[in-house]
N, C-alpha and C positions, 0 to 999 in steps of 0.2 A: 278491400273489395275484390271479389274472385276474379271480373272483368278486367277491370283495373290489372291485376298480377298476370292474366291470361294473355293478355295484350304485351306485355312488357316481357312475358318469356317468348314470345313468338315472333318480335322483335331484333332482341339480344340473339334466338339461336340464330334466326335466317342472317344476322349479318356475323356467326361464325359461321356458320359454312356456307356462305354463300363465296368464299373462297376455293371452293372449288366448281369446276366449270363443268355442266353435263349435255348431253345432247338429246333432245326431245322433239321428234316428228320433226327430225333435220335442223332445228333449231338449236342453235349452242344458247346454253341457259345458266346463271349461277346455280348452284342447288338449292339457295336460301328459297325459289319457287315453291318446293314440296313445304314450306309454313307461312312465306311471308303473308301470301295472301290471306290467309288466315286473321291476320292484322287485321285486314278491313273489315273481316267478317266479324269481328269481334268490334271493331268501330264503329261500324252499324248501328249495333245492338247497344252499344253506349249511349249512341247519339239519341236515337230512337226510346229508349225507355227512361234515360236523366236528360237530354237535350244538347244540346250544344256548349254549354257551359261546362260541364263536365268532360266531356269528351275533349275541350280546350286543355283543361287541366291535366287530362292523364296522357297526351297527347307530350306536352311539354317537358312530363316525368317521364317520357320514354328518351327524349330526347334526350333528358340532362342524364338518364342511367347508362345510356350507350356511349352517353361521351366520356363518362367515370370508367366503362366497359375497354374503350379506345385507351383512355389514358392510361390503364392499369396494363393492358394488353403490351404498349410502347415501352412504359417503365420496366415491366420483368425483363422485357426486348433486350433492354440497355445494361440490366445489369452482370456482370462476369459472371460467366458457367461455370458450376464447380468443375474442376481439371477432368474429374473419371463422366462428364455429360455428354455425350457425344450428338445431343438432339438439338443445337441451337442453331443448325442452317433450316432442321427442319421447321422448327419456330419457327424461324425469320419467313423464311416461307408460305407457309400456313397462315401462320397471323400477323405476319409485317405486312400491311397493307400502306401503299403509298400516300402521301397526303391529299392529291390527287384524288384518288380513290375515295377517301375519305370525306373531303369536304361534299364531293356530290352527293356521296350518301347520304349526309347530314340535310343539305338541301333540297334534295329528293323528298327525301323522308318529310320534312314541314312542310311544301307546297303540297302534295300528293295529300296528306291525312288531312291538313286544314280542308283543301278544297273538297274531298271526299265530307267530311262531318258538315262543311259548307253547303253540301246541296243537298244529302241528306235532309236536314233538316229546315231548309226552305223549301221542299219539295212533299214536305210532311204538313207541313202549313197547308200548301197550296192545295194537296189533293183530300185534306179534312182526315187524313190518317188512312185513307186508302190505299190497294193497290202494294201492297210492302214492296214485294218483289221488284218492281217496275224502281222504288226508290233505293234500292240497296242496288241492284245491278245498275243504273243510274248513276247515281255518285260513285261507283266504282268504276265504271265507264270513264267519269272526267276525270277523278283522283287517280287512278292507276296511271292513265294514259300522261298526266302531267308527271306523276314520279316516276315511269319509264323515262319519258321525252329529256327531265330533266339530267336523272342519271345518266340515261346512257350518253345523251349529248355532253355531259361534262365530263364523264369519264374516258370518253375513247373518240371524242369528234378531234380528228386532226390525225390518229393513229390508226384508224383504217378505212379503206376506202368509201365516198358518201351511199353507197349500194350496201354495202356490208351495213353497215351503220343503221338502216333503214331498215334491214329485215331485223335487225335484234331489235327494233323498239316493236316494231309492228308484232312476231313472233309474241314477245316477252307480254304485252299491252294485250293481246289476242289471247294466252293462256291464262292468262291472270283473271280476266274478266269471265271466260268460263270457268273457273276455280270458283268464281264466286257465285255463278249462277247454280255451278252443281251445288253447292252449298247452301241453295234456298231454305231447303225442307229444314236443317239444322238451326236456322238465321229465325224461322217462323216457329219452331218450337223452343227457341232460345228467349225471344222475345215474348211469347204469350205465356211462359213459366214466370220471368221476371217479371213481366207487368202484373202478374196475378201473385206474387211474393210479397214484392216491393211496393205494392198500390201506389206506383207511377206511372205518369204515360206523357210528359212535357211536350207540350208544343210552342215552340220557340217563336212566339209572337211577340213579344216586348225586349227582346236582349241586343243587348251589342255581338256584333260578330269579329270586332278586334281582335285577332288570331295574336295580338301582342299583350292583350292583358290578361290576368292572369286573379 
């Protein structure tokens, strides 16, 4: 599924380079910004033209791919450099990211996309499939703002001061959600091409929203 693999590269790159840190309208930002959100805009559109059910699914394979991504990232980490390499500080660098680091990300990432495809598609119910815009910027609103809140509080609460800490959720939670608003017109001609390929259009009235099964 193109969606499906779309979602899964925009993933994997924002949390390689999101290793490096940039500054935007004074706001210090990972760079993984310039795609992550892209994630939801493509979560959306999952949720929106397969439903919730599927969106659980690839949702879960993003997960298990980043952590094969992690693992495989650590393993080279570890292994002796040939003697003539002289790039393994800057590895370690680049892509040794702390455990730390790591597990918020991991946690971030499932609370932030469940509750995103979560009100998506109970918000598709409620308003009879109206209104797109209002439900993509919407659940991106709650979902972004829970995977700022959580990353950034698990990554750096204790490490800089609670002022500091507040303007990178607020900043980070603030661009993200415009990323996705400028992204409507893309989000509306993604979805009325699909629904009209695919002759689907799911509205998640009868399903479990167990974000554990699978």
């Amino acid at each position: 599924m193109a969606c499906a693999a779309l979602f899964l590269t925009c993933l994997l790159t924002a949390n390689i380079v999101a290793t490096k840190l940039v500054t935007l309208g004074g706001v210090v930002l990972p760079a993984g910004i310039i795609i992550f959100p892209l994630s939801y805009v493509v979560a959306d559109v999952l949720t929106e033209v397969w439903g919730y059910a599927v969106a659980r699914r690839v949702i879960w394979l993003g997960f298990a791919c980043n952590a094969v991504m992690v693992l495989a990232i650590w393993a080279a980490g570890e292994i002796t450099p040939a003697p003539f390499w002289k790039g393994q500080a800057a590895y370690a660098e680049i892509l040794g990211q702390t455990p730390r680091i790591v597990a918020a990300s991991f946690v971030a990432y499932l609370v932030g996309e469940f509750a995103n495809a979560f009100v998506m598609a109970k918000l598709k119910v409620a308003t009879s499939g109206r209104w797109l815009w209002m439900r993509t910027i919407g659940s991106t609103i709650v979902g972004e703002g829970l995977d700022t809140l959580v990353f950034v509080g698990l990554a750096f609460g204790g490490l800089v001061p609670t002022g500091v800490l507040a303007a990178m959720m607020v900043g980070q939670w603030t661009l993200k959600v415009a990323y996705e608003a400028a992204a409507t017109p893309l989000t509306y001609a993604a979805v009325g091409w699909l629904k009209a390929r695919e002759h689907m259009d799911v509205y998640d009235r009868m399903i479990d929203f167990n974000p554990i099964r699978l």
